[in-house]
Residue, then its C-alpha position, 0 to 999 in steps of 0.5 A: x372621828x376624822x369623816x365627821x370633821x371633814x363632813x362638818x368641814x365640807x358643809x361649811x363651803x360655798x356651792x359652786x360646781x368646782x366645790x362641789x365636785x372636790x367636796x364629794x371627792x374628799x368625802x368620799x375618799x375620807x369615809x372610806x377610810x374608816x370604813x376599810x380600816x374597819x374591814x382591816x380588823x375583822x380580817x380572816x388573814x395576815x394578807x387580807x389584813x395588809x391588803x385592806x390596810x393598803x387600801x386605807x393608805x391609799x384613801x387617806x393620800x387621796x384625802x389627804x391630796x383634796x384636802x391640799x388642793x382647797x388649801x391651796x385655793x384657800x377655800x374653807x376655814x384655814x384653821x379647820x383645813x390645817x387640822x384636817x391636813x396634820x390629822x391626815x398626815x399623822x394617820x397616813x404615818x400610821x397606816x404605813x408604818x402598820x403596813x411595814x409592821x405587817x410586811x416584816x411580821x409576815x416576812x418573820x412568820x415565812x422565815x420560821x416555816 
């Protein structure tokens, strides 16, 4: 599960103040991935479902945006960090081809009205 890594992977850095403030971003930002992904699923609406799926994409850039600042710093375990980053890319791909899907499907569904 990709929050339980970043968990992992934030409670090994060091405690200064600029840490901290980025940790508890990339925490944030990544648990709320999961967490409105799975809203996204039990959604009652193709449009509630496209709504939330945004919301996930727009969490996992944000993620994915803290997670390239600590590289950049070379803060954290490089290879965990490089991890992180490819697994994030690779669901950011996801989520915005599933938000296209969804878009077209809708588009498809308001065409044979």
């Amino acid at each position: 599960m990709f929050t339980v890594r970043i968990m992992d992977f934030v409670e090994s850095l060091s405690d200064s103040r600029a840490i901290w403030i980025i940790s508890d971003q990339v925490l944030r930002s990544s648990s709320s991935i999961g967490a409105n992904y799975r809203a996204a699923i039990r959604s009652k609406s193709a449009r509630d479902f496209l709504n939330k799926l945004k919301i996930v994409e727009e969490e996992t850039d944000e993620t994915l945006y803290w997670l390239e600042i600590l590289e950049k710093r070379r803060i954290g375990s490089g290879t965990v960090l490089a991890s992180l980053i490819q697994e994030a890319h690779e669901l950011l791909a996801i989520f915005v081809t599933s938000i296209k899907t969804v878009k077209s499907n809708m588009i498809l569904r308001n065409s044979k009205k």
